[in-house]
C-alpha positions, 0 to 999 in steps of 0.5 A: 341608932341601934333599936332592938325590936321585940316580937317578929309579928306584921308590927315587928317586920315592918318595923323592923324594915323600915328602921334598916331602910333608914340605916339604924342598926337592928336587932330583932328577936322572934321566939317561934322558930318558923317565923325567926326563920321567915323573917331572916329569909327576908331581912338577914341576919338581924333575926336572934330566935329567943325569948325577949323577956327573958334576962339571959337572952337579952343580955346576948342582943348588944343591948348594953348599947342599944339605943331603943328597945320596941316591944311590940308582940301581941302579949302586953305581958310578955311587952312589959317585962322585956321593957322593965328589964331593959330599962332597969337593968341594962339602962336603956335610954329609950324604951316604947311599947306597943299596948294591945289593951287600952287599959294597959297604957297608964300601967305602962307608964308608971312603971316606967316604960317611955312610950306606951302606944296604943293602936286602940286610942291612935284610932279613936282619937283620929276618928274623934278628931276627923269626923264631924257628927251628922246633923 
């Protein structure tokens, strides 16, 4: 599988890892500069520094042939256009985000985006489905 990883932050990294670890092919994109250049000193030369909602940029990762394309920086914004631009304009099968404000997840969805995963919900479902109230 080729996955393309949006967003270089302690999500993107791990994420990032885990996918090479398991033999996928990775693309990941970071804008900043220092931290393109960290996380190429950790994982090689899967890093591209750039913008990855920006048409132009994206057209440079392969993603014509990505398999999966993962936003996951801190920007829901910046999230969703990377991801409508993958799947509308370059067809990819699979799109997930990760939604930093609950809010946003039913956004996400009608407009498209495959998986829309709220960290926020994740943890207060766990906690709804783990606790049992005291007495």
């Amino acid at each position: 599988m080729y996955a393309i990883v949006i967003g270089g932050g302690k999500v993107g990294y791990f994420l990032s890892r885990d996918l090479l670890d398991r033999g996928d092919e990775v693309t990941l994109v970071e804008k900043d500069a220092a931290r393109a250049d960290w996380l190429e000193s950790q994982l090689g030369s899967i890093v591209m520094r750039g913008d990855g909602d920006e048409m132009a940029f994206l057209s440079t990762t392969g993603i014509e042939r990505a398999d999966a394309v993962l936003a996951v920086t801190g920007d829901d914004e910046d999230n969703l256009v990377a991801l409508q631009l993958a799947k509308k304009h370059f067809n990819v099968p699979l799109t997930i985000a990760r939604v930093n404000n609950p809010a946003n997840v039913v956004i996400f969805k009608e407009l498209g985006i495959d998986e829309a995963i709220s960290a926020t919900e994740i943890l207060l479902n766990a906690l709804e489905t783990s606790v049992t109230p005291r007495a």
